[in-house]
N, C-alpha and C positions, 0 to 999 in steps of 0.2 A: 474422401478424406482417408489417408495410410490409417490402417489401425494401428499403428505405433502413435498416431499423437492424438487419436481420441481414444485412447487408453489413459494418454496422459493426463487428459482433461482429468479425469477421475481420481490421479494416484496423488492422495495426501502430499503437501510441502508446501514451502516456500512458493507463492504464488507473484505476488509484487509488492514494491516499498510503496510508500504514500510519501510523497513533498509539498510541503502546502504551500502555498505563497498569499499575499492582500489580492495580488493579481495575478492571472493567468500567464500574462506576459512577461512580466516582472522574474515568475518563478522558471517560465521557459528558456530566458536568456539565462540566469541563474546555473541553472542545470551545464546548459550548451557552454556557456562560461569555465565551468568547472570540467565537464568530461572533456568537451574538445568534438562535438558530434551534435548534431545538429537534433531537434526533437518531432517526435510525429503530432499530427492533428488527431485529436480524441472525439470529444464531441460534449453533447450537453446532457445534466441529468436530471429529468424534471421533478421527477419523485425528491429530490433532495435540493434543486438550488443551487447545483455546482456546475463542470465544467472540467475537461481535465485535456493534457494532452500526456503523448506517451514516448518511452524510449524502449527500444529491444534490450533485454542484460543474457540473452540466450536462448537456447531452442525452449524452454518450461515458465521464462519467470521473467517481468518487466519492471521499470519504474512507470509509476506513474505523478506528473505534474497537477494538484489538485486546488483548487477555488474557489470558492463563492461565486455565481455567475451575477454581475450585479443588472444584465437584462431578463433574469430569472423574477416570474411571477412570485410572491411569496407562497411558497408550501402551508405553515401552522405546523411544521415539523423542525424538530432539532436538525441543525447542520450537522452530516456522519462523521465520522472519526474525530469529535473534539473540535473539529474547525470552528465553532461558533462560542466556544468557550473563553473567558476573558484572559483569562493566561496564556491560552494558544494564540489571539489576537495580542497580546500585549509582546511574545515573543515575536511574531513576523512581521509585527515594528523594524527588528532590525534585520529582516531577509527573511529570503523562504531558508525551509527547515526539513529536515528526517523527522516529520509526523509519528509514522506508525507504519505497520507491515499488513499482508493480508497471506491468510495462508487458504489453499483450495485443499476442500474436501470433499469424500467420494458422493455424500447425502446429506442434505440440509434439510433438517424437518422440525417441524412443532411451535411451539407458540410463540409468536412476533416473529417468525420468519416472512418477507416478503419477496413478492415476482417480480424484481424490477429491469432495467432495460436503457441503454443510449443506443439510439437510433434499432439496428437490426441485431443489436447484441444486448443476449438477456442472459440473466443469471439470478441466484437466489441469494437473498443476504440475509443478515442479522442488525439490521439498525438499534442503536440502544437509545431508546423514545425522550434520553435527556439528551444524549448529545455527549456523553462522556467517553473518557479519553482512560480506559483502569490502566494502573500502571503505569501512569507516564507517558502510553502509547508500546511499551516493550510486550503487553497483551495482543496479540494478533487477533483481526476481525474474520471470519471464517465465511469463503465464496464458495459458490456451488454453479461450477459453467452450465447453463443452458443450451449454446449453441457455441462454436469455435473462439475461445479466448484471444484475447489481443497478441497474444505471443505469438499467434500459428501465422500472425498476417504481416507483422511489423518485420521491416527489414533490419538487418544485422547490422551494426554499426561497431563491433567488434567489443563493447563493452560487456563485464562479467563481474558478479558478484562473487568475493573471493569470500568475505566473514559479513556475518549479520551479529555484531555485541549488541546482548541487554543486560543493562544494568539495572540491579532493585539492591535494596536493601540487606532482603534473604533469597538469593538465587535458588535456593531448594524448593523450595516455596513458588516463586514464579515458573521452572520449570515443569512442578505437579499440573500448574492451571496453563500454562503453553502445551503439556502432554494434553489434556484436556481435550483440550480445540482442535489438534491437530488430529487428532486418533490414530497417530501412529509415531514410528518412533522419532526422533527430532532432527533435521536434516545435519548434514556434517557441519554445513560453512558455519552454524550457530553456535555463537560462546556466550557462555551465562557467567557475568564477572558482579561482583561484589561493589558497590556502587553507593552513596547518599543521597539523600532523600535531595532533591534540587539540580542532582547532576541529570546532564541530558539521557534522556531514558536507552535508549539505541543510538547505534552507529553503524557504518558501513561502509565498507572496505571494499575498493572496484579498481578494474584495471582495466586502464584504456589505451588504446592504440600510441597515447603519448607517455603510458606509464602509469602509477596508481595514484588512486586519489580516494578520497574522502568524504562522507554526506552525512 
């Protein structure tokens, strides 16, 4: 592996969006609908009950397509990022959705961090034991690659994240608790705008082989 990109693995940012959909398929046509590119196969994740597939956005950072697996054994564990929260189901009523973000950091450690893993890719996470969504979802969940992240293998489909908007209330505020998480300073494409309590928490902004679009 070049040491330029298991360097990467390590260096704080923007790591992937989260889109959730009722279904796997549902949210994969969804996606391929909107950018114009077709999506990769992901796989299953038992520790949680879900399922995802995935799209390249660059050489560092991907979407990923996220679900509920409904041939998943039941866990006794909250669904990750909000997915099992009645507000997040009552939203993908009408489509899948710009869930939440994930940013990769250099070291994940201490209490409720766990080892988890789909299929040969493992990494370190932060599950929150309710299943909650802080922020709307514009709070980033914080990964720790184990072995070669999904970006090093997915081929390019020419898509790229131009702006990641989050919207709160008190952007100064959000930003202290984003500095946070990230432990460093906060990627460029990132705008903190001013926003009410109800409006969709994040947005993003990408440019595809047919022109920009929207998630």
């Amino acid at each position: 592996m070049p040491s330029r990109i298991a360097e990467a693995w390590a260096r704080p940012g923007i790591d992937h969006l989260v889109v959730a959909a009722r279904d796997l398929d549902e949210g994969a046509a969804w996606v391929s609908d909107l950018l114009g590119v077709p999506t990769e196969p992901g796989g299953e994740h038992p520790a949680f009950g879900t399922h995802n597939r995935l799209l390249s956005l660059g050489p560092t950072d991907y979407l990923e397509i996220l679900a509920v697996n409904p041939r998943a054994e039941a866990t006794g564990t909250a669904y990750p990022l909000g997915l099992g929260l009645p507000e997040v189901r009552e939203r993908l009523t009408s489509g899948p959705i710009l869930l939440t973000w994930v940013v990769r950091v250099a070291e994940l450690a201490g209490a409720g961090v766990r080892e988890v893993s789909r299929g040969a890719v493992r990494w370190r996470a932060l599950p929150r034991e309710d299943g909650s969504l802080p922020c709307g979802g514009a709070l980033p969940a914080p990964i720790q690659w184990l072995t070669a992240p999904p970006w090093t293998q997915l081929p390019d489909r020419g898509i790229r994240l131009r702006e990641l908007v989050l919207n709160a209330p008190n952007p100064h505020q959000l930003q202290t608790h984003v500095q946070a998480v990230v432990g460093a300073p906060l990627d460029c494409r990132i705008t903190l705008r001013q926003g009410p309590i109800g409006e969709p928490a994040l947005a993003a902004a990408l440019e595809t082989p047919t022109g920009p679009a929207t998630l």
